[in-house]
N, C-alpha and C positions, 0 to 999 in steps of 0.2 A: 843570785844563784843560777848558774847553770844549769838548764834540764837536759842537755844531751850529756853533759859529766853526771850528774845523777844517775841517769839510766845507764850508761857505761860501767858505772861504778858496781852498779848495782846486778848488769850483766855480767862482770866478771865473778861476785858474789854468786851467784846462780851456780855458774860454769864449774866452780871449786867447793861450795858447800855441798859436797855428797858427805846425805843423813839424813836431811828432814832440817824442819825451823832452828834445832839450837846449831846445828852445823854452823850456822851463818854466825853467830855471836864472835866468835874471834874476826875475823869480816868486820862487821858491824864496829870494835874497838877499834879495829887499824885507822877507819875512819876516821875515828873521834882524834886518833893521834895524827893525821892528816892534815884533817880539814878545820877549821873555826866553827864553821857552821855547825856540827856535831860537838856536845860535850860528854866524855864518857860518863858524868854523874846522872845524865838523864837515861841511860840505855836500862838498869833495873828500873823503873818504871816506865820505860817502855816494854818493853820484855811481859811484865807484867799484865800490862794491857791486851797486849799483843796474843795473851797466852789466855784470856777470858775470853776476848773476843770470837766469834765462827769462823767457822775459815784456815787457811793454813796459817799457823806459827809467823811461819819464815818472810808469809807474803803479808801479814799483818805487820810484823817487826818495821818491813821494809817501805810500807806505805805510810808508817808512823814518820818513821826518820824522814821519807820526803816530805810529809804534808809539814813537818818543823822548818826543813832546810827551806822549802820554795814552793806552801802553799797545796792543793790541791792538785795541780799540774808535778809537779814536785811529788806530790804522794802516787800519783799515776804513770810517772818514770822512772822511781823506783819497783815498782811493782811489776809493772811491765818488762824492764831490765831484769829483775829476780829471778821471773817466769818463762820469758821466750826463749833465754839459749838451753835452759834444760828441754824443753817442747820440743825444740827442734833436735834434739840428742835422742828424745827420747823416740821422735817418728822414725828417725833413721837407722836407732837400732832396733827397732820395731820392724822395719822393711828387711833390714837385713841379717836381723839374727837366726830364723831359719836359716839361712843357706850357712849360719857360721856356729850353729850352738856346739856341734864335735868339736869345734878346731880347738886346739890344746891353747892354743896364744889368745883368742878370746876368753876360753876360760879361765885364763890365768889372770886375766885382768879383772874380771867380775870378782876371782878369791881376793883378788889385791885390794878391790875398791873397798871390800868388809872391813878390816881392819884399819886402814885410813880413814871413814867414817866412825867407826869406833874412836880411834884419836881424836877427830873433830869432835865428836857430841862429848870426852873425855874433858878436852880444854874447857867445854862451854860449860860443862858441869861445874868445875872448879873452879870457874870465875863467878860461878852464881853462889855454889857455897860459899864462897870469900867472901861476897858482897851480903849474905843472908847472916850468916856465922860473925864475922872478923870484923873489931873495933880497931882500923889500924892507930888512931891517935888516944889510945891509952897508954896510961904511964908506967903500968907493970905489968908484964907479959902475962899472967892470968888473968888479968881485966879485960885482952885484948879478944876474949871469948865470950859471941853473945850468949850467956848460958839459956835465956829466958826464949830465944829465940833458937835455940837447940832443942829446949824439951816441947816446945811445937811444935815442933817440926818432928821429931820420935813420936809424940802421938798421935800426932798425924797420920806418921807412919804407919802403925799398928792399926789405927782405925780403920786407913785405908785397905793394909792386909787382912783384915776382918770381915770386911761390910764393903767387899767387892761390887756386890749390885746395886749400892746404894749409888744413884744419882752422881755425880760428877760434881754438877752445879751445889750442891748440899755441901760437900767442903768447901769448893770457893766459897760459899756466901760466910760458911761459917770462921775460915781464914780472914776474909773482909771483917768481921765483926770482931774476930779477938784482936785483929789489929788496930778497929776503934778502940775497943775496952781498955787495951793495954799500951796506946799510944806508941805504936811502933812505926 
């Protein structure tokens, strides 16, 4: 494996996932449909991991996939590639957005980025519920619904809109454990 195509790879992922960590998930599949060394059947549990773990999402996601592709070195040029061409966007528009926050063509590009980000995290959504939800190799289209894994996921829901200041980690642990119990 190459670690300057990693880190490339993984600079251009930077450059375009404006939103945060799931931006990067269509990113992340392109790969899989690329390269050998990525399989898309490992990305939900990468994802996964990626999303327990401290730290940001995106930079978690991206160290996973390298430390797969090529090792530790490999997880440190993806990670590094994720991170530096947005740092460097972000010093520069840092230096120069006082002199440009009036200008109508700067702000028309910050309105523009909201909704292209919106689309981004929109995609990554609905590859996650496909992959949480949808049994594609069932043999009659109502089967092809994980119902068991829907009504988890609603009370999840609720609970979470409930018990706001309850801990974070308290549903993880507790998602971890019905997924023991219930072999999912």
């Amino acid at each position: 494996m190459n670690i300057l195509l990693l880190y490339l790879e993984f600079a251009g992922i930077g450059l375009f996932s404006v939103g945060g960590g799931l931006a990067t998930l269509p990113f992340i599949y392109g790969l899989a449909d690329r390269y050998l060394w990525l399989d898309a059947a490992w990305i939900p549990d990468m994802l996964a991991v990626a999303q327990l773990l401290p730290g940001a999402m995106g930079v978690n996601l991206g160290a996973y996939v390298g430390i797969r592709a090529a090792g530790v070195a490999g997880a440190f040029a993806a990670a590094t590639g994720l991170v530096s061409v947005p740092v460097l966007i972000i010093i520069a528009i840092a230096r120069l957005y006082d002199g440009f926050k009036k200008n109508l063509t700067v702000r028309g590009i910050f309105e523009g980025l909201r909704p292209a980000a919106a689309g981004l995290l929109a995609v990554a959504g609905y590859g996650i519920l496909k992959l949480a939800f949808y049994r594609p190799d069932a043999a009659i289209w109502y089967q092809s619904l994980k119902l068991r894994e829907c009504l988890i996921a609603v009370i999840f829901y609720i609970l979470l809109a409930h018990f706001k200041k309850l801990p974070t980690v308290l549903f993880i642990a507790a998602g971890a454990f019905i997924g023991i119990i219930f072999e999912l």
